[in-house]
C-alpha positions, 0 to 999 in steps of 0.5 A: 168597734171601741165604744166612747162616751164625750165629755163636753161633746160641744165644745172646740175639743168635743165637736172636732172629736165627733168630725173625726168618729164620724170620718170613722163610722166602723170605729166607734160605737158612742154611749154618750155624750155631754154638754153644758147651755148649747142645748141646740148644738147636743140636738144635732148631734144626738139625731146624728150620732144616736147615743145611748145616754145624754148628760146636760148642765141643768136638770131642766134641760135634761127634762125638756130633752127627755120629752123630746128623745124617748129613747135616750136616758138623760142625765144631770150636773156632775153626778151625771158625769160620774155616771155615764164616764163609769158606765162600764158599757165604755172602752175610753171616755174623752174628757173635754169638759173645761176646769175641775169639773172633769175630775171626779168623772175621769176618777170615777171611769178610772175606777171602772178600769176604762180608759181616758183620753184626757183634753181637761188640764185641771185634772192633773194640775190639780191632782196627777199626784192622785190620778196617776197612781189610780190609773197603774193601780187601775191597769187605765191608760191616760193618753193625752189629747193636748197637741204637745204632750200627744207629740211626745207621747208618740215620740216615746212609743219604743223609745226610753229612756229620755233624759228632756222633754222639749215642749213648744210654745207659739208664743201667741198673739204678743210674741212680738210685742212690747211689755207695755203693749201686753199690759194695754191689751184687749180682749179681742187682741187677746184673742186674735191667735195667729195659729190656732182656734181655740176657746176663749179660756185657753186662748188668753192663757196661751197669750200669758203663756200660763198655757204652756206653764199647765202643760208643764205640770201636766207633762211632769205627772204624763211622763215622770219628768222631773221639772229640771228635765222638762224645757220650753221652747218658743216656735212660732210656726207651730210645726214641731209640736213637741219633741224628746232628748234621750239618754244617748243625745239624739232628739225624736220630734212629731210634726205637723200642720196646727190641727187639733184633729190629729191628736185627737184621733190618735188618743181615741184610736190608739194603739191604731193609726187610721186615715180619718180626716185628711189635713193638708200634707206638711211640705218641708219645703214650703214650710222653708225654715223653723224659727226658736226662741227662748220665752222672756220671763219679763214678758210672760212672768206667768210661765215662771210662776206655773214652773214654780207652783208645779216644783212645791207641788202639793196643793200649790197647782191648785191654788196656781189654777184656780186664781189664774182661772178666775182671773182670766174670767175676770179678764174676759168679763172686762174687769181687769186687765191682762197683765193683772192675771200675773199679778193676781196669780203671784199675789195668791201663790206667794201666800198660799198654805201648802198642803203636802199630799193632798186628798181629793176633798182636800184639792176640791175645798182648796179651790173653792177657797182660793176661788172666793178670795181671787173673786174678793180681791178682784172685786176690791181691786186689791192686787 
């Protein structure tokens, strides 16, 4: 039985993750999970899952859960992360906590030479040159839950070398629409994906496709691609999930309905596959036809800003990711338009200060400062 903590145990990630080890009760062993403000969703789950250890937001709701579940040990904040991903009770710990926040407690299990299922991108936009490197110095596998770089992790198992990586993007709600439209766009237009169910954070960027551009950078440090090696590709229908050029020309591509269970699954049991949750059949014949495209870069300039940002390395994917995240905030808050998040992003990225070889107090200091100037900007409405 593999023994799991779940960071961020209520989000879209951690609560799909929690449907799939229910459906493999004889799997899976739970030492703890985590959560942010849904304090009522976490109740539900520790009556039913029984972990060991619950690590809230706040200090005051660990108290008040405390009262109420005399058996469970509650902890708080980001040092409670830290400590229940290091408890060394865990064989893999899936981090699906949202933004920085998952950095040091993915470091600190990596450490403790336990194994990361890895849903939070900003760990390795922010600092794959770092957690890499630990991971092999650790002997820790990194094994991701993203549906497109799980597709080509599974289409590399025995498989090397690969000359591409060929990534697919759905193009999100305004594949079709005109730049101007994009710039008028709402929040809930913003929203309205036409394949998956996501939250918020993510869904604006798949709309910008600043999305795909992380993905990029994520798959650079995964698999050792060089940028020029790594491709995207618009397909619509979300069937390819992603696919792999080796060496000799012939292309190895994973496919399936748009469900987030699937690669969920595989990260926490590989190298097992199990039968867990059944989604619908893929039926070539009903699919009828996979569409392509070239993204368009006057559309979703973004996807070009994150390709540039992730060749400067150093701390440039840090000051990508974190303008970028409080933009969308902004975006999502009603202060700013959509297509400010591109302006916003290249404003800070064609100015930024590199730093060469970071450390991670180097990473984390550099986002907070270029958090406070993209607040300060908004707020001034200088972009």
């Amino acid at each position: 039985m593999k023994k799991i903590t779940i960071l961020g145990s209520t989000g879209s990630i951690g609560t799909q993750a929690l449907e799939v080890i229910e459906k493999l009760q004889n799997e899976f062993d739970i030492i703890a999970l985590s959560c942010g403000k849904n304090i009522e969703l976490v109740k539900k789950q520790i009556e039913k899952f029984k972990p060991k250890y619950v690590c809230t937001q706040s200090e005051n709701d660990a108290k008040i859960l405390a009262n109420i579940y005399k058996n469970i040990n509650f902890v708080s904040g980001t040092e409670g992360l830290i400590e229940v991903a290091q408890n060394k009770e865990n064989d893999i710990v899936l981090v699906a906590v949202s933004g920085k926040i998952g950095l040091k407690p993915t470091i600190a299990a990596i450490k403790n030479g336990i194994d990361i299922a890895l849903a939070n991108k900003e760990t390795l936009v922010m600092a794959g040159d770092y957690v890499m490197p630990l991971a092999k110095k650790h002997n820790v596998k990194i094994l991701p839950v993203d549906s497109e770089h799980s597709a080509i992790f599974q289409c590399l198992q025995g498989q090397q070398p690969f000359s591409k990586l060929i990534i697919t993007a759905s193009g999100g709600p305004f594949r079709t629409k005109s730049v101007n439209e994009i710039k008028n766009a709402t929040v809930k237009e913003t929203l309205n994906h036409p394949n998956w169910n996501m939250g918020k954070k993510i869904t604006v960027d798949s709309a910008t496709l600043m999305n795909k551009g992380l993905e990029v950078i994520e798959a650079h440090h995964l698999f050792g691609a060089s940028f020029d090696d790594i491709k995207v590709v618009v397909h619509p229908q979300s069937i390819i999930h992603s696919a792999v050029e080796f060496k000799d020309g012939s292309v190895v591509a994973q496919l399936g309905l748009p469900s987030m269970h699937i690669p969920i699954q595989y990260a926490i049991t590989y190298p097992k596959r199990c039968e867990g949750i059944k989604t619908n059949s893929f039926d070539f014949i009903q699919a009828k036809e996979f569409t392509f495209e070239e993204p368009d870069f006057e559309k979703f300039p973004c996807l070009k800003l994150a390709f540039e940002a992730g060749k400067k390395g150093g701390t440039y994917p840090v000051c990508l990711n974190a303008a970028n995240e409080e933009a969308v905030m902004a975006f999502l808050a009603g202060q700013i338009k959509l297509f400010d998040i591109y302006k916003i992003v290249k404003q800070m990225t064609d100015n930024y200060q590199n730093i060469k070889n970071p450390t991670i107090d180097d990473i984390l200091s550099e986002d907070d400062k270029i958090r406070k100037i993209v607040k300060d900007i908004i707020s001034k409405k200088i972009f």
